[in-house]
MMTF fields as JSON, N, C-alpha, C and O atoms, coordinates in Angstrom:
{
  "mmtfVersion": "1.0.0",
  "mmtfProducer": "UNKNOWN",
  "numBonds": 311,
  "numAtoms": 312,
  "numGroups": 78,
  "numChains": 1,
  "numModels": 1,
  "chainsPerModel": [1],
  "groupsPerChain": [78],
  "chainIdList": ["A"],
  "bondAtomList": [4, 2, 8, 6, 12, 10, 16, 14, 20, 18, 24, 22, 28, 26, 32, 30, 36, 34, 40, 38, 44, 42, 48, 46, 52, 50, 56, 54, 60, 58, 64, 62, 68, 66, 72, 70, 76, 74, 80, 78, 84, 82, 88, 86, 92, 90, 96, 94, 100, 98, 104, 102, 108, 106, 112, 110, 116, 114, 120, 118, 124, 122, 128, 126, 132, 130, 136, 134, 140, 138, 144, 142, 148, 146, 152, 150, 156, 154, 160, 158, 164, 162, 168, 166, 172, 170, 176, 174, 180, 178, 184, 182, 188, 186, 192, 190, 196, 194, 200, 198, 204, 202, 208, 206, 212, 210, 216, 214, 220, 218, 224, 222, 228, 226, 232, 230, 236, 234, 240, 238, 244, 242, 248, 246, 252, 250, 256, 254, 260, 258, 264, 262, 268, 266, 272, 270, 276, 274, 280, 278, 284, 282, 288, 286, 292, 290, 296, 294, 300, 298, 304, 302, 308, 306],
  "bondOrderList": [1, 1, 1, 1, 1, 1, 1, 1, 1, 1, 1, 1, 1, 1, 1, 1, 1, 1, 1, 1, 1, 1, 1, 1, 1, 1, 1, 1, 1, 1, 1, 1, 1, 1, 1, 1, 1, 1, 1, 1, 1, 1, 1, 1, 1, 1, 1, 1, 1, 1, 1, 1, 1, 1, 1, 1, 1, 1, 1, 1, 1, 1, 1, 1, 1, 1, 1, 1, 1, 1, 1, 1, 1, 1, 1, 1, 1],
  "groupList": [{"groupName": "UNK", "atomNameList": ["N", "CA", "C", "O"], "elementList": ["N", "C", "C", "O"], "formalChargeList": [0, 0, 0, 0], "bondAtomList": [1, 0, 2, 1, 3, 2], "bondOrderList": [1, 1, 2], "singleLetterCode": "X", "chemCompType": "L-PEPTIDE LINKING"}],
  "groupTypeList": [0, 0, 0, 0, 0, 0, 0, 0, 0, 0, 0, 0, 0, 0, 0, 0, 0, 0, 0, 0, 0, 0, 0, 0, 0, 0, 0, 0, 0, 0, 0, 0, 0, 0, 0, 0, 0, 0, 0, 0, 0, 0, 0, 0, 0, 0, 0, 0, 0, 0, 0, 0, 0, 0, 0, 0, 0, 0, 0, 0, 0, 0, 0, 0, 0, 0, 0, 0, 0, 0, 0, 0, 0, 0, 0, 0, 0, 0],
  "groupIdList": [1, 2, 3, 4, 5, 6, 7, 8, 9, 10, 11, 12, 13, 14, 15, 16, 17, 18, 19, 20, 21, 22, 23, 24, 25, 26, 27, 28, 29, 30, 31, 32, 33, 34, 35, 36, 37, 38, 39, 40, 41, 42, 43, 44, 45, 46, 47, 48, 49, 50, 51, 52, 53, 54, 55, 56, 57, 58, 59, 60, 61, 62, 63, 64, 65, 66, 67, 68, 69, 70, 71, 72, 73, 74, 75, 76, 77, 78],
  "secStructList": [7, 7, 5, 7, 3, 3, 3, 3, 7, 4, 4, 4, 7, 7, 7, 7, 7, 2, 2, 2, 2, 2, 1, 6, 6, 6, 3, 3, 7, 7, 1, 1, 1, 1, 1, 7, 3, 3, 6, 6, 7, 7, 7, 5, 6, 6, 5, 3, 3, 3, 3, 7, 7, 1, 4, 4, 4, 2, 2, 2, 2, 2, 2, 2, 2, 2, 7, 1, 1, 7, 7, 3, 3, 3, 7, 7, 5, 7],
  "xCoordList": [212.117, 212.845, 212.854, 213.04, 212.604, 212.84, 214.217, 215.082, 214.452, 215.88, 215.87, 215.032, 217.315, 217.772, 219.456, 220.254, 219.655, 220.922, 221.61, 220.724, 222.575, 223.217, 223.751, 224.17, 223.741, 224.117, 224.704, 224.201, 225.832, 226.752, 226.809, 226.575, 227.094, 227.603, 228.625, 228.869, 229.485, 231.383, 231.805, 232.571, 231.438, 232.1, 232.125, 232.98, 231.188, 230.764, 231.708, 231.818, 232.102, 232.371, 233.525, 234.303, 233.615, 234.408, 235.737, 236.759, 235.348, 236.197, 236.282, 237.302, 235.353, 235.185, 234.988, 234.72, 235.15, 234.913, 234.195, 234.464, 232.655, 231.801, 231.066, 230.811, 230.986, 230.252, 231.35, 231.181, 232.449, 233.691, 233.595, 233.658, 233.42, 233.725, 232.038, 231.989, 230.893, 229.735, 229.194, 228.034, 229.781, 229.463, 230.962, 231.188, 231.895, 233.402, 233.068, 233.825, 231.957, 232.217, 231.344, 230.908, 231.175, 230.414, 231.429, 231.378, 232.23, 232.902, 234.206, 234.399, 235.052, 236.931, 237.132, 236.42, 238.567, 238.805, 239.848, 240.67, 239.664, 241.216, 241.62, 241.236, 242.53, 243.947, 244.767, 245.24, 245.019, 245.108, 244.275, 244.713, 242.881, 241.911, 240.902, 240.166, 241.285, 240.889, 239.28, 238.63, 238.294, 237.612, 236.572, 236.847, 235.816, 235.524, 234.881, 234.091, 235.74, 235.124, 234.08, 234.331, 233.106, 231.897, 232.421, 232.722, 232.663, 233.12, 232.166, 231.0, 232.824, 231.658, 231.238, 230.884, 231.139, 230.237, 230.879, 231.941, 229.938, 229.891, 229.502, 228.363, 230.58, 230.418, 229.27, 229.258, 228.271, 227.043, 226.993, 226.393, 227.633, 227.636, 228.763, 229.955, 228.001, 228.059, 228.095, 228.458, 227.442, 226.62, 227.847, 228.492, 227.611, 228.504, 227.292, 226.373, 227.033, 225.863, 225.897, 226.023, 225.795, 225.726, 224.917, 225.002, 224.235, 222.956, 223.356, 224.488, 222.173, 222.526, 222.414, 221.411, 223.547, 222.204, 221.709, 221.647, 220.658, 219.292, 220.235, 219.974, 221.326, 222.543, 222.56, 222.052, 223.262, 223.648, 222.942, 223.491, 221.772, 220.383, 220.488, 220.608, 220.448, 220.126, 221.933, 221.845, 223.057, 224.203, 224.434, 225.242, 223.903, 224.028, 222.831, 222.998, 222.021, 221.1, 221.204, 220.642, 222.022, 223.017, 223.912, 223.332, 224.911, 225.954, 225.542, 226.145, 224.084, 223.645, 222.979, 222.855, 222.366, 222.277, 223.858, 224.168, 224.61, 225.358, 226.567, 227.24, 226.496, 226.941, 226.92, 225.765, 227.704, 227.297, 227.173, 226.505, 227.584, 227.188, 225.824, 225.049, 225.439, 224.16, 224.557, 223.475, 225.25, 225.787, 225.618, 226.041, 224.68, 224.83, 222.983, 222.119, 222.924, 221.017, 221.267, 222.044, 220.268, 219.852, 218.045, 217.139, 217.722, 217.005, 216.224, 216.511, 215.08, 214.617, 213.489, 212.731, 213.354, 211.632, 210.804, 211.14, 210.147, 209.323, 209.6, 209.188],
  "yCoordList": [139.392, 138.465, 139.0, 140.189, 137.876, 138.344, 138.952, 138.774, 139.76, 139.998, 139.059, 138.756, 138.329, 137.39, 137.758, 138.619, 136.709, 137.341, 135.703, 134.889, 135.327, 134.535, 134.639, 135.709, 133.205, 133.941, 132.169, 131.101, 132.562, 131.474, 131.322, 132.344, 130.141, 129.834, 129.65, 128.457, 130.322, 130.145, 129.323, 128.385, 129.545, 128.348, 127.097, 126.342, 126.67, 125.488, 124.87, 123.644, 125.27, 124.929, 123.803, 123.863, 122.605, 121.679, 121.872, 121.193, 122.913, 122.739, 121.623, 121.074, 121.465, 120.351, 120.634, 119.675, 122.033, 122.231, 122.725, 123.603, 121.895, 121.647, 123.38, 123.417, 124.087, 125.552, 126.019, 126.441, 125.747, 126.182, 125.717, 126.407, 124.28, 123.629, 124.064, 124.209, 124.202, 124.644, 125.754, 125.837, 126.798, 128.452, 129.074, 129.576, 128.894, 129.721, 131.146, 132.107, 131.142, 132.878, 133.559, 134.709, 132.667, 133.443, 132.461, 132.893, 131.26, 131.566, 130.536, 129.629, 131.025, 130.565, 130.104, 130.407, 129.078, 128.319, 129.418, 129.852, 129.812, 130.306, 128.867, 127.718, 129.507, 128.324, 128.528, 127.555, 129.988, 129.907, 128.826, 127.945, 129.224, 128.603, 127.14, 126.364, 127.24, 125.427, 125.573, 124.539, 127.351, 126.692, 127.611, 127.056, 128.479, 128.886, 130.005, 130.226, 130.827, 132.316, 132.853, 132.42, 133.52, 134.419, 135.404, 136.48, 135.197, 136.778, 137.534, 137.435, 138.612, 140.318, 140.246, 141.272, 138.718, 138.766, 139.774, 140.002, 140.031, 140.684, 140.229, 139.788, 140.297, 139.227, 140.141, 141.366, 139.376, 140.195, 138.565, 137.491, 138.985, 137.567, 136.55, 136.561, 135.958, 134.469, 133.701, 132.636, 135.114, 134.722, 135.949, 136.922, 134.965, 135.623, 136.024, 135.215, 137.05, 137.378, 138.525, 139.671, 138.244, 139.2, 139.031, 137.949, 139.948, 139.884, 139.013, 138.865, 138.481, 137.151, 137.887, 138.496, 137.695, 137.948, 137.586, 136.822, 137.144, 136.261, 135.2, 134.01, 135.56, 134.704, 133.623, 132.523, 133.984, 132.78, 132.264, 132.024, 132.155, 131.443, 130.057, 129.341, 129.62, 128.334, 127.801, 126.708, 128.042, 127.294, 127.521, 126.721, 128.489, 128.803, 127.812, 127.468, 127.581, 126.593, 125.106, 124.368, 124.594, 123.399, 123.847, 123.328, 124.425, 124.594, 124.536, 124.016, 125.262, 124.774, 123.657, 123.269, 122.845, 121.037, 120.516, 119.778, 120.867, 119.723, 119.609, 118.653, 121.085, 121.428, 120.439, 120.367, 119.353, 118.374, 119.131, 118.565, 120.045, 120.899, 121.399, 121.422, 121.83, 122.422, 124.127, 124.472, 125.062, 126.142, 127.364, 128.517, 126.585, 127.547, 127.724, 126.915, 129.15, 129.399, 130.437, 131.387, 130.022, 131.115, 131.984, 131.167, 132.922, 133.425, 134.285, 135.377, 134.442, 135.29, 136.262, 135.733, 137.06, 138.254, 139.004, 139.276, 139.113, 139.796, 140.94, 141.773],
  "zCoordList": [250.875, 251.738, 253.164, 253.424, 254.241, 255.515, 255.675, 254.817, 256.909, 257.648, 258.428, 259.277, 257.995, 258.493, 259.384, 259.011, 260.756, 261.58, 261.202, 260.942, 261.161, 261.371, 262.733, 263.176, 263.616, 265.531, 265.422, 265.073, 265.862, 265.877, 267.977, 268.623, 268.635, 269.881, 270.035, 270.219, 270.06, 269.713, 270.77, 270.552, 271.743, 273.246, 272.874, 273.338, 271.971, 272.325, 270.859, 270.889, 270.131, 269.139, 269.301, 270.253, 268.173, 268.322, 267.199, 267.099, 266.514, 265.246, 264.176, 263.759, 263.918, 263.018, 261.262, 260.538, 260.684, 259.614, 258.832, 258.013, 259.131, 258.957, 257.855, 256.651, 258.495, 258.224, 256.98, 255.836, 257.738, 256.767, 255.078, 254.061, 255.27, 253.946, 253.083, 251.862, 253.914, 253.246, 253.32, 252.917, 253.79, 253.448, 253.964, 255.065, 252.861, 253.168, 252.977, 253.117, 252.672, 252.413, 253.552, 253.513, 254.538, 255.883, 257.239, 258.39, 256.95, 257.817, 257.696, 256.887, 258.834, 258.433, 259.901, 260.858, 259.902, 261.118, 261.398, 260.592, 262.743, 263.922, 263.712, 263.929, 263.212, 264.053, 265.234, 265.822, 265.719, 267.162, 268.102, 268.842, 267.796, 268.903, 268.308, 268.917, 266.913, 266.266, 266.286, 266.134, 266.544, 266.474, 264.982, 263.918, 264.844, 263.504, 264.115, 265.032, 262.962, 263.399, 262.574, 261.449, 262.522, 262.176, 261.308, 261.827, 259.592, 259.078, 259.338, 258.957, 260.254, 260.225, 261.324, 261.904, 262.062, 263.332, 264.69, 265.268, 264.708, 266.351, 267.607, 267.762, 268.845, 269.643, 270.347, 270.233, 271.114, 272.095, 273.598, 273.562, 274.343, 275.385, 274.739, 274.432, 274.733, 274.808, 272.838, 272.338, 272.273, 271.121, 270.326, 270.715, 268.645, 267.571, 266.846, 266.979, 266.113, 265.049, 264.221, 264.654, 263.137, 262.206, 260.802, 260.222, 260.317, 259.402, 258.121, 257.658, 257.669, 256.597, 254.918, 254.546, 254.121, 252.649, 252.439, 253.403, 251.545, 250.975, 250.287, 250.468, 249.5, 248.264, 249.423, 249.209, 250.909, 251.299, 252.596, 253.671, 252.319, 253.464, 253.367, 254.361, 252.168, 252.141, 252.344, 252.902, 252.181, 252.392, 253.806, 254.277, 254.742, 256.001, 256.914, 258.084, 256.346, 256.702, 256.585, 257.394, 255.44, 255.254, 256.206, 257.159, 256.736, 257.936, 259.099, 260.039, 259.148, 260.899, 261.106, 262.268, 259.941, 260.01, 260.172, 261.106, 259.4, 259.439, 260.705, 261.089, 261.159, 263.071, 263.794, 264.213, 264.329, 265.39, 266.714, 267.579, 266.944, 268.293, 268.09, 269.046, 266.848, 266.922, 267.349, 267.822, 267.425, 267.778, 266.813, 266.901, 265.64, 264.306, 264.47, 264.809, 264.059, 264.228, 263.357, 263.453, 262.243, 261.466, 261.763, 261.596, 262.015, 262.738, 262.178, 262.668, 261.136, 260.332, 260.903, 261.716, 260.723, 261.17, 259.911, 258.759, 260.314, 258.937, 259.071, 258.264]
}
């Protein structure tokens, strides 16, 4: 299997659920800030990211389709 990063765009986020209700076990809503945080992620800029398992590629890949911001990138290398 490739190494894969999960790299979330946190600014932009609307809070809509979305990642939440289809990979809870990579990420959870702030309710301070309404909008969804990155478990594990590490902020670098602008950008949230932190390495993917192989278990959850494909439910993290359903979460960055179903993103209406589009803010979710899953990012693989050989």
């Amino acid at each position: 299997m490739k190494k894969c990063k999960l790299i979330q765009f946190r600014k932009d986020c609307i809070g809509c659920h979305a990642c939440v209700l289809i990979a809870p076990q990579n990420w959870q809503m702030n309710n301070e800030e309404g909008k969804s945080d990155l478990i594990g992620g590490v902020t670098k800029g602008d950008t949230v990211v932190t390495d993917l398992l192989e278990i959850d590629y494909y439910d993290n890949l359903k979460a960055a389709e179903a993103c209406p911001m589009n803010i979710i990138k899953v990012v693989c290398s050989d």
